[in-house]
C-alpha positions as CSV (number, residue, x, y, z in Angstrom):
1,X,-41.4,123.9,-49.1
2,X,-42.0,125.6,-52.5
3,X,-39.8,128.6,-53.4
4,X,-40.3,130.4,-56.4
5,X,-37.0,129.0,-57.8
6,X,-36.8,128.8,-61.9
7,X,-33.0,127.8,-63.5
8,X,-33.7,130.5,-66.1
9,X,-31.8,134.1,-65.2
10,X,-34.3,136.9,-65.0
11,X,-35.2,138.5,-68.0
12,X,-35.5,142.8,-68.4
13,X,-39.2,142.1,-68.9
14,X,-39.6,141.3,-65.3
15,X,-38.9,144.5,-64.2
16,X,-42.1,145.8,-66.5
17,X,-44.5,148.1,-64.0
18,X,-47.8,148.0,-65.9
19,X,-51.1,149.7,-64.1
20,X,-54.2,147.6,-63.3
21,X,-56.2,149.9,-62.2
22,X,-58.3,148.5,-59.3
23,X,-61.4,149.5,-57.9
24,X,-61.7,148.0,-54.5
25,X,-64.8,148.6,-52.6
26,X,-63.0,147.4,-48.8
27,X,-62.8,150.6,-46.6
28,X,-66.6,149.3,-45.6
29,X,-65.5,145.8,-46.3
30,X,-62.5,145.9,-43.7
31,X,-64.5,147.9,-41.1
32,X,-67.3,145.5,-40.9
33,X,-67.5,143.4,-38.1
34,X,-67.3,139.9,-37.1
35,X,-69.2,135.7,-38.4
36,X,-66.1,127.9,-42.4
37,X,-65.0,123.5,-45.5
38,X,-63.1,123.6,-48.8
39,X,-61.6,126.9,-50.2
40,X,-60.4,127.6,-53.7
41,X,-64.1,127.4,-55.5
42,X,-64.5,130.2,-57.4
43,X,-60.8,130.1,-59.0
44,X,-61.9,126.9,-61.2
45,X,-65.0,127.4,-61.2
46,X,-65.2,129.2,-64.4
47,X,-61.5,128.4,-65.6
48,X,-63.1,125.1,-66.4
49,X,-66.2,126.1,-67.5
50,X,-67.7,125.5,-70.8
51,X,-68.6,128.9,-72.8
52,X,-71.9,127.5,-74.0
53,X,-73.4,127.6,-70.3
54,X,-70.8,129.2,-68.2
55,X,-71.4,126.5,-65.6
56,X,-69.3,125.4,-62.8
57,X,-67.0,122.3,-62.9
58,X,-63.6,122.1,-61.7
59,X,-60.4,120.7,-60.2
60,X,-59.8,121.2,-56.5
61,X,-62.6,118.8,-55.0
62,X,-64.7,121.4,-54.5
63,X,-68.0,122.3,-55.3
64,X,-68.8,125.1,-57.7
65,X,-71.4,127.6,-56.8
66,X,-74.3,125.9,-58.7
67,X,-73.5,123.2,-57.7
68,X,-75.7,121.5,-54.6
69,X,-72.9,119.9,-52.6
70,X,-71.4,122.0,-49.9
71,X,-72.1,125.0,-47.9
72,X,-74.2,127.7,-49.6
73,X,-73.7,131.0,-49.7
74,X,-74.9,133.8,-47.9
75,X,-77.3,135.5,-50.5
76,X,-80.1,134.7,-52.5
77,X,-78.9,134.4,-56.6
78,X,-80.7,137.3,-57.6
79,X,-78.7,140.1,-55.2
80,X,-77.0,141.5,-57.7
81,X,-77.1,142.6,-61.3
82,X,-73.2,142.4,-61.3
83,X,-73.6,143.1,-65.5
84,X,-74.6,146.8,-64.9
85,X,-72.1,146.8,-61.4
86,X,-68.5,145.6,-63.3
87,X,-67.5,147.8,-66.9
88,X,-68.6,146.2,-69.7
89,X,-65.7,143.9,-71.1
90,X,-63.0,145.2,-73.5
91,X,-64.5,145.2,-77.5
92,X,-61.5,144.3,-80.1
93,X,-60.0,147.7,-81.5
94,X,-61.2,149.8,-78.3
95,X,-58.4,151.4,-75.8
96,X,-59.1,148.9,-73.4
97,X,-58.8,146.0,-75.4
98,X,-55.3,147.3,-76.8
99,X,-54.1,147.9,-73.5
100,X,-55.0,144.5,-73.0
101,X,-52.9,142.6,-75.8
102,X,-50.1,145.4,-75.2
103,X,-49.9,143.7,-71.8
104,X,-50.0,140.3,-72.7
105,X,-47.2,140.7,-75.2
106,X,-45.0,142.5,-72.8
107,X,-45.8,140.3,-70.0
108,X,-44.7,137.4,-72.3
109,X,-40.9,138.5,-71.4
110,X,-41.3,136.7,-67.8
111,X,-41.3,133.8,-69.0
112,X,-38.8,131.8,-67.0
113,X,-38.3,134.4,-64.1
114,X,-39.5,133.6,-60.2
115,X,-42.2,136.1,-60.6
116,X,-43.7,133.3,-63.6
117,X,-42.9,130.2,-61.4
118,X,-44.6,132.0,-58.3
119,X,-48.2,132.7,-61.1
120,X,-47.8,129.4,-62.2
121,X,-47.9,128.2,-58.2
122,X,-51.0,130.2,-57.9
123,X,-52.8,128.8,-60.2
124,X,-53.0,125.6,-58.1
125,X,-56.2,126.2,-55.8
126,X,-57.0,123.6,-53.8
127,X,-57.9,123.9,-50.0
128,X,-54.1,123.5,-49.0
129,X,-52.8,125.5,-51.8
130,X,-55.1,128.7,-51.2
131,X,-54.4,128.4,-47.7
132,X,-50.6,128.4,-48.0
133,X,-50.5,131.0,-50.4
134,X,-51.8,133.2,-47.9
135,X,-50.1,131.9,-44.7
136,X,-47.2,134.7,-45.2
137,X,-49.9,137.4,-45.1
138,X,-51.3,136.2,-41.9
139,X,-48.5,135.3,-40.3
140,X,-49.1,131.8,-39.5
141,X,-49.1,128.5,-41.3
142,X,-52.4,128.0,-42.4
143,X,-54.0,124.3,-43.5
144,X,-57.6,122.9,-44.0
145,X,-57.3,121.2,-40.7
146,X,-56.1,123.9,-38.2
147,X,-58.7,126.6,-39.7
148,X,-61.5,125.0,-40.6
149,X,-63.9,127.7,-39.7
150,X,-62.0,130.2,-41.9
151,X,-62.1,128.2,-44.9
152,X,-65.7,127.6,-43.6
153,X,-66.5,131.5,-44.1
154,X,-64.6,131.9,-47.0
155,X,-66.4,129.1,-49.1
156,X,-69.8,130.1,-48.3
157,X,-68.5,133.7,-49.6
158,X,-67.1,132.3,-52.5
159,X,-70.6,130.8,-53.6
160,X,-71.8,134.3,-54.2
161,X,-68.9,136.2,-55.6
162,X,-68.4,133.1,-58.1
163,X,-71.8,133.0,-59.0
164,X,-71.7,136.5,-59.7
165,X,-68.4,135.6,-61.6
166,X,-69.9,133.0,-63.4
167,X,-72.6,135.1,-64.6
168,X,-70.5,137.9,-66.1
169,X,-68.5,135.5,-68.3
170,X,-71.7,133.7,-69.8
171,X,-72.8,137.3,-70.4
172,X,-69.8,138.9,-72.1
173,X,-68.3,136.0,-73.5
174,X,-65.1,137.2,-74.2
175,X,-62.0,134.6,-75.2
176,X,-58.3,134.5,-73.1
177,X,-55.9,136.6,-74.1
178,X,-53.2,133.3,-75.7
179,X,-56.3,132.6,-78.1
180,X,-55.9,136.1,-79.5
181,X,-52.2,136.7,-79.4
182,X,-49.5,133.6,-79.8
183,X,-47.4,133.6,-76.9
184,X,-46.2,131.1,-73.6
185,X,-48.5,130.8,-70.9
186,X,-47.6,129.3,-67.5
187,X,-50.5,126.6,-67.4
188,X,-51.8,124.0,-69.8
189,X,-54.3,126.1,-72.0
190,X,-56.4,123.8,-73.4
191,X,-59.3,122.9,-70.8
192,X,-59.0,126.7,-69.9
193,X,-59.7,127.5,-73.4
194,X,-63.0,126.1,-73.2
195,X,-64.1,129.0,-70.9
196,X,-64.1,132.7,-70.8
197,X,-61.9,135.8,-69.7
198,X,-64.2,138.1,-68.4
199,X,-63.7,138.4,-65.1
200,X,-61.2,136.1,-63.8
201,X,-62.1,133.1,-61.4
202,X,-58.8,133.2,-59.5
203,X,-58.7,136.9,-59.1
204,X,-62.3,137.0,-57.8
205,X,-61.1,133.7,-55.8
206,X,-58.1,135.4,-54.6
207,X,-59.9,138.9,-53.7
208,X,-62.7,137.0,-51.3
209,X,-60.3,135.3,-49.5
210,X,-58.5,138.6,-49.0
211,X,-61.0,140.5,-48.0
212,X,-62.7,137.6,-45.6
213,X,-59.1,137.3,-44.1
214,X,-58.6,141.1,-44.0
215,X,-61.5,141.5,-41.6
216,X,-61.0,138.4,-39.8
217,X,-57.2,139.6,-39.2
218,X,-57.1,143.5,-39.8
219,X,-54.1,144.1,-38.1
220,X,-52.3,142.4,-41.3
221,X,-54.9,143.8,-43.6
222,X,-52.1,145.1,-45.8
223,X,-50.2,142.0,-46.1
224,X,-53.2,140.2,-47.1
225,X,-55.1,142.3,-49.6
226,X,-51.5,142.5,-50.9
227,X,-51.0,138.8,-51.7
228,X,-54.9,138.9,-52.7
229,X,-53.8,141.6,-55.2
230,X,-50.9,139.2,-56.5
231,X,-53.4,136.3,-57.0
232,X,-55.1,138.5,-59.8
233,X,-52.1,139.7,-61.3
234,X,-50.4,135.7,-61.4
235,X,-53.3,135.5,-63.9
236,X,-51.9,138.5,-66.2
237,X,-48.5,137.5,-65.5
238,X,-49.6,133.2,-66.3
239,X,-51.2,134.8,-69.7
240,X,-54.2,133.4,-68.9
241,X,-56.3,136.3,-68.4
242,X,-56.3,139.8,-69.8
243,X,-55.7,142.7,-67.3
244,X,-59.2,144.3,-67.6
245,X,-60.3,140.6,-66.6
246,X,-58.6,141.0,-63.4
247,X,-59.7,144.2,-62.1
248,X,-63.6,143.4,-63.4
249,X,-63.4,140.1,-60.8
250,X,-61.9,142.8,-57.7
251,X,-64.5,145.0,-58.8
252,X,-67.2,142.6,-58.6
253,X,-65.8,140.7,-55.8
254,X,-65.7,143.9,-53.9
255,X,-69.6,144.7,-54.4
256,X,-70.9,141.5,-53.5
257,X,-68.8,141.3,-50.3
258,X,-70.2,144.4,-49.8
259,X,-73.9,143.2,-50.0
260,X,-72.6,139.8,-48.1
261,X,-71.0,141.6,-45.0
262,X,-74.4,142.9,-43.9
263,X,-76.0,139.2,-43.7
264,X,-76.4,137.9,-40.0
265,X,-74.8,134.5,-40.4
266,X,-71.5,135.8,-42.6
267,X,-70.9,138.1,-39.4
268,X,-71.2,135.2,-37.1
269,X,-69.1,132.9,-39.6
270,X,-66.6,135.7,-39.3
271,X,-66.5,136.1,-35.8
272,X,-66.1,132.5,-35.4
273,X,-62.7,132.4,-38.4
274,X,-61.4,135.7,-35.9
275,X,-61.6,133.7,-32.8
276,X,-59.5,130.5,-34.6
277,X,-57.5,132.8,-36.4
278,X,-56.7,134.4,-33.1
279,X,-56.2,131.1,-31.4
280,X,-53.8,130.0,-34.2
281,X,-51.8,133.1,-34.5
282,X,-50.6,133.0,-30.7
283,X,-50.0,128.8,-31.1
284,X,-49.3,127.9,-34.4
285,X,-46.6,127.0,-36.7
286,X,-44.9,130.2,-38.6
287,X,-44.0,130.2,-42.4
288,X,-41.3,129.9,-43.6
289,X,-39.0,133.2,-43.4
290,X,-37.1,133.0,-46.3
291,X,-40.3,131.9,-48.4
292,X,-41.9,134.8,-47.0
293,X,-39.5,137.8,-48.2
294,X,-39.1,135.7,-51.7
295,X,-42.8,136.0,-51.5
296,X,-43.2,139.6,-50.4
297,X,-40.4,140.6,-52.9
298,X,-42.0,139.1,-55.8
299,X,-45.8,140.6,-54.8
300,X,-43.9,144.6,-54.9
301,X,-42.2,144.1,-57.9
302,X,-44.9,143.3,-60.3
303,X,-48.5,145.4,-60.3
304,X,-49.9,144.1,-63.9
């Protein structure tokens, strides 16, 4: 079992308490009620993506959401204008922007630290890996074959808030944080360099899941939207992505779930991921303990 292990001693930087300020749109999200195939799409769906046409491609065996394979989503393309919905990205020289490369320097010093072997562990998205990284948060040892109807819900979910992802970074066009400032990042930079930064795939990845999860199991809603939170911030912490890049993808994550909650067949696909979830949480296999308060210290210490 993985544990975020490094030989390196920690470093004073990992201590560093830096304020992304989110903008989650989930008291409606997690009171909604109820409604499953592959999981991480939206993560690489734009990490791998080409900044000429901001289109989908990526590593996990899964389908992007232009692409025709799979399940589709729950809305039509055209819901949502999520330019005008998310701030527009950071410009070089404004407060936002400095704040931006002020983190990424800073964040630099956890290189070597747990909280830097636990982002670059996140960064892995495939159906196993996204279910695993939130098996802690729900309490029971989640794969593609014993919740199938979850991942179900969450990849039709996924092709809207990663179109909607998609969208913003052919619009804005803005480049990843190590192509501006030198510095180590946590994953091999250079297919990622062919895409944008604003907003982050994983952290829009990371933030449906969450919320998807949250309603199906609210009675660990803070566990989850917890570890959802730490998926985004793995991006900061990886040097990958710049900060505002995170929050923009929970911002526009937040306001298509929104729009998607109200749709007939997500709240039957969500009632049918409660119902297995449910199932599995009285019969199946825990976590790990020890993983799971490595993992739970790691998500309180850092808030990038």
């Amino acid at each position: 079992m993985f544990r975020y292990r490094t030989s390196s001693s920690r470093h004073p930087g990992a201590g560093i308490h830096l304020a992304l300020v989110a903008i989650p749109l989930i008291v409606a999200a997690c009171a909604a009620a109820p409604a499953s195939q592959s999981a991480g799409t939206a993560a690489q769906t734009a990490d791998t993506a080409a900044p000429s046409t901001g289109a989908a491609t990526q590593s996990t065996g899964m389908a992007g959401p232009s692409s025709s394979t799979g399940p589709q989503g729950y809305l039509k393309p055209d819901a949502l204008d999520i330019t005008a919905i998310i701030p527009r990205a950071p410009e070089k020289g404004d407060a936002r922007d400095e704040a931006d490369r002020r983190i990424f320097r800073e964040t630099r010093g956890l290189e070597g630290t747990p909280r830097w072997a636990m982002a670059a562990d996140d960064a892995k998205f495939s159906p196993a890996d996204v279910l695993r990284h939130f098996s802690c948060s729900v309490d029971v040892e989640l794969t593609p074959e014993n919740a199938p109807r979850t991942v179900r819900v969450a990849q039709r979910a996924l092709r809207d808030t990663g179109r909607a992802m998609s969208v913003a970074k052919a619009h804005f066009k803005r480049v990843r944080p190590y192509l501006v400032d030198e510095g180590p990042i946590c994953v091999p930079g250079d297919e990622l360099a062919k895409s944008y930064d604003y907003p982050s795939g994983h952290a829009t990845a990371g933030w449906t899941w969450a919320m998807v999860l949250a309603q199906a199991v609210p009675e660990r809603a803070t566990q989850i939207f917890a570890r959802g939170r730490a998926i985004g911030e793995s991006r900061v912490v990886c040097g990958v992505h710049n900060a505002s890049a995170v929050e923009a993808a929970r911002v526009s994550t937040s306001a298509v779930m929104t729009v998607v909650m109200t749709t007939p067949e997500y709240q039957a696909d969500l009632q049918a991921a409660r119902e297995e979830l449910e199932e599995l949480r009285r019969t199946g296999p825990k976590p790990d303990p020890a993983r799971c308060a490595e993992e739970a210290a790691l998500i309180a210490e850092t808030r990038y």
